[in-house]
N, C-alpha and C positions, 0 to 999 in steps of 0.2 A: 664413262659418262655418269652423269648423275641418278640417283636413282628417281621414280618415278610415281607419285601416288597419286591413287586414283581416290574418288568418292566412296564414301562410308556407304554397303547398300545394307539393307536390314529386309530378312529372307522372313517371312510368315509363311504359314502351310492352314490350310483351311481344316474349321474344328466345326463342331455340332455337340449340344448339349440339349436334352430332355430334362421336362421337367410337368410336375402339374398344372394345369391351369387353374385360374379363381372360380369358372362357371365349368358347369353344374357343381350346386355341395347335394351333399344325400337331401334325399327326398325320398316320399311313398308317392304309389302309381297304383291303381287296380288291372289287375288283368287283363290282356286283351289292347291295352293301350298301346299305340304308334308312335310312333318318331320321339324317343325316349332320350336326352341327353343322359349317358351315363359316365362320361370321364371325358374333360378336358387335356388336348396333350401341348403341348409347346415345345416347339424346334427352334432352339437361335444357333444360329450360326456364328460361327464369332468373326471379328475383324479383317480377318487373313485372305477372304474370299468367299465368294458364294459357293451355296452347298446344293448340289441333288436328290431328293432322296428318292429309291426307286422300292424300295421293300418298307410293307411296318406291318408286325405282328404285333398284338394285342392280348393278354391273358384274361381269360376269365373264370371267376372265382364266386361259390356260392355256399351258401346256409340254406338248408331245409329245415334242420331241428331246432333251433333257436340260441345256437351259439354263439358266442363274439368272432369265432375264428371263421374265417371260409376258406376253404380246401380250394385247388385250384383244380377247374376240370368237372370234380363229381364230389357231391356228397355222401360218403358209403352207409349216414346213420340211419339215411332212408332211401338211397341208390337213385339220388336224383343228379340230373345232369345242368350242365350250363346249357346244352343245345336245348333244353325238355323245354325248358321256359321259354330263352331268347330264340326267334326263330329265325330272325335275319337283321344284317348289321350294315353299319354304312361310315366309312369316312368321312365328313363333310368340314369343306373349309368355309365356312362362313355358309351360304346359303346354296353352295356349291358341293355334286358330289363328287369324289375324287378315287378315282379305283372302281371296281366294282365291287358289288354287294355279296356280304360274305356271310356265310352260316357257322357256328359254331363247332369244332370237331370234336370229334364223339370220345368217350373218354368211358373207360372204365374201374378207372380206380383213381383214388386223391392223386393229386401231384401229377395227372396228365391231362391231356384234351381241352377242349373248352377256347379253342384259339381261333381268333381272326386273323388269317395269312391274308393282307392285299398288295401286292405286286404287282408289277405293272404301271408304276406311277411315276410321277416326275416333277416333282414339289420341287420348287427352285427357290430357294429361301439365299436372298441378299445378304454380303457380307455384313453384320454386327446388327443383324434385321430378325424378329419373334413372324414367325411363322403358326399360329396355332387352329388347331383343330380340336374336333369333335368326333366321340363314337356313337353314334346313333341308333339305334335299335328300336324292333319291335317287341313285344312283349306277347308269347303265347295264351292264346284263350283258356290252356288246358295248364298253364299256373295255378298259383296254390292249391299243390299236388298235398296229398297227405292233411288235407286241414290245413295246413303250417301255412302260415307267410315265409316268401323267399327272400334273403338276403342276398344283392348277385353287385358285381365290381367288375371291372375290365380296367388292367392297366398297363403300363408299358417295363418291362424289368429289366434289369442291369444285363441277365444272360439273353435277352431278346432284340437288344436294341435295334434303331432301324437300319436299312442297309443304306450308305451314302455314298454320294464320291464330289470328286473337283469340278473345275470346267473341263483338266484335263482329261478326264475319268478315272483319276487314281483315286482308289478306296480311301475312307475315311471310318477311321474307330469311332462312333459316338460315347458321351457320358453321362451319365445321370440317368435318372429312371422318374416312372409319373405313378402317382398311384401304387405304390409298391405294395403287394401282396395285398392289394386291395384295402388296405387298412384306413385309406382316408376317407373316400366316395364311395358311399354304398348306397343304393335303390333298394328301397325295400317293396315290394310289390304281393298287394294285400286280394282278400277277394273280392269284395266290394267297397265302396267309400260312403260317405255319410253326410249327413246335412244337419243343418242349425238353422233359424228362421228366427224371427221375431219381427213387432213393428217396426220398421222404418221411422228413424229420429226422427228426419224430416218430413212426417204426414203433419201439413196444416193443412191438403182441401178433405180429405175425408171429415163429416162429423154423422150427426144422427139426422136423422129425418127421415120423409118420403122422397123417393125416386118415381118421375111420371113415366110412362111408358112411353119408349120408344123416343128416350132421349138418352144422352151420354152424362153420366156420372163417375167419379172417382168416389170409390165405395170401399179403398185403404190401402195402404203400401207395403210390403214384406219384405224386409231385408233377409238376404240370404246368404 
């Protein structure tokens, strides 16, 4: 008999790629301060299929003495930690949290600790569809330790990536990384913060005069 051909099918296998987000860029913060955007993450999934992800660790990375580099974990120049400052961390997709709230693990020398394990999740990001997030954090009242303003990052690295799978539940490799070694977004976090003042361009009703008692007056405007 003749032979028989069938249709051309064309096989894809579902991917995941990390990468930074645009929001937050570094910024200062004073101490003590809440709900702190510290690193944008972004999951796309590629083409081939929707992705789950059920695992994401987060590194974090800090400056106590005033260097460009931060150690991941702990500072040893002045045995400060990532956990000292940030006290507690949050997932959040959009205005939503996702996982539970995770604290920083303790670390006693450069190059460990300092991680948000959130597990238990279930981010279902659409084939060829940007899934991104946010790490959230508060910021300890007992910051700027030593005098020093802290330099502190969280990002996502190449050996951490998140853990994923299919629809069918077979594992997927993610690639890319966000934030790598903290080098991009950094929070600097000071002791107190400052003010400027002057008059307000716009003061036309203030001028000089008398004020009669027990009436309302505009008596001048302060920009601040």
């Amino acid at each position: 008999g003749s032979a028989l051909t069938g249709n051309v099918m064309t096989t894809r296998e579902a991917s995941l790629v990390v990468s930074l987000g645009s929001t937050p860029v570094s910024q200062t913060f004073i101490k003590g301060s809440s709900n702190v955007d510290f690193a944008g993450i972004n999951l796309k999934a590629g083409s081939g299929a929707a992705v789950t992800v059920t695992a994401l660790t987060a590194t974090g990375w800090i400056d106590d003495a005033g260097t460009t580099t931060l150690p991941q974990g702990f500072d040893a120049a002045n045995s400060v930690e990532v956990r000292d400052i940030i006290t507690v961390c949050r997932l959040m997709d959009g205005a939503t949290q996702v996982g539970t709230s995770k604290s920083p693990t303790a670390s006693t020398a450069e190059g460990s600790g300092g991680l948000l394990e959130v597990t238990g999740l279930s981010l279902v990001g659409a084939a060829d569809q940007t899934k991104s997030l946010k790490v959230n954090c508060d910021i300890s009242n007992s910051a700027y330790q030593n005098s020093n303003a802290e330099r502190l990052a969280f990002s996502i690295e190449a050996a951490t990536l998140p853990t994923a799978q299919d629809a069918d539940g077979n594992a997927i490799v993610p690639s890319g990384s966000a934030n790598a070694s903290g080098a991009s977004v950094r929070i600097l976090v000071e002791n107190t913060g400052s003010m400027t003042y002057g008059i307000a361009p716009d003061d036309t009703e203030s001028e000089a005069g008398l004020v009669i008692a027990n009436t309302t007056a505009v008596l001048g405007k302060i920009r601040l």
